[in-house]
C-alpha positions as CSV (number, residue, x, y, z in Angstrom):
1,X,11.5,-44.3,-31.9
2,X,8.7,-43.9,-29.3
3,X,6.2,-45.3,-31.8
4,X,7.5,-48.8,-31.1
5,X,6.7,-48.7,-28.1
6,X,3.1,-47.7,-28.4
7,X,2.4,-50.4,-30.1
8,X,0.1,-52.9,-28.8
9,X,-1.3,-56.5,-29.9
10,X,-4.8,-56.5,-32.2
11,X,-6.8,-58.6,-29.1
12,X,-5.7,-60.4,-26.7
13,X,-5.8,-63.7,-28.6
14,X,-2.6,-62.3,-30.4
15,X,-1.3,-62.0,-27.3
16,X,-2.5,-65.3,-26.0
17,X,-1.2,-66.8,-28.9
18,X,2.6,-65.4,-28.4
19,X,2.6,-66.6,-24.3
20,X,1.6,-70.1,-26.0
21,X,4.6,-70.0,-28.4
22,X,7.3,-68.5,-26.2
23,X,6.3,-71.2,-23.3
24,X,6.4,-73.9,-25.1
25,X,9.4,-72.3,-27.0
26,X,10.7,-72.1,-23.0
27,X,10.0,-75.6,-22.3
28,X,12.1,-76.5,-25.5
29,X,14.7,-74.8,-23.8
30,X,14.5,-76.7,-20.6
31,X,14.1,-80.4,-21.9
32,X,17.0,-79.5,-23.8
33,X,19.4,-78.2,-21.2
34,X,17.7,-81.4,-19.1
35,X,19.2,-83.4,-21.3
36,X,22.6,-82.1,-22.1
37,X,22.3,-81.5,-17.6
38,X,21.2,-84.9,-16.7
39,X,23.7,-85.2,-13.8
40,X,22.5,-82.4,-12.2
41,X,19.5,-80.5,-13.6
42,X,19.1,-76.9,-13.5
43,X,15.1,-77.1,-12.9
44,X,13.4,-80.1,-10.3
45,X,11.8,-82.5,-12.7
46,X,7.8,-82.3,-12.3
């Protein structure tokens, strides 16, 4: 069971490349509750 956690990415890109998709995955997120919140939004609009 350890083993999983010894696991690390190839490079960093790999890395790089999963911050990129769970940001914008994150942002998503947000417009979404934005909308369905418009009254009242969770997050200050930028």
């Amino acid at each position: 069971m350890l083993d999983d956690f010894e696991q690390v990415p190839d490079s960093l890109e790999s890395l790089d490349c999963d911050i990129g998709f769970i940001d914008a995955f994150a942002k998503r997120i947000v417009k979404a509750l934005d909308r369905v919140n418009h009254d009242a939004p969770l997050l200050p609009r930028s």
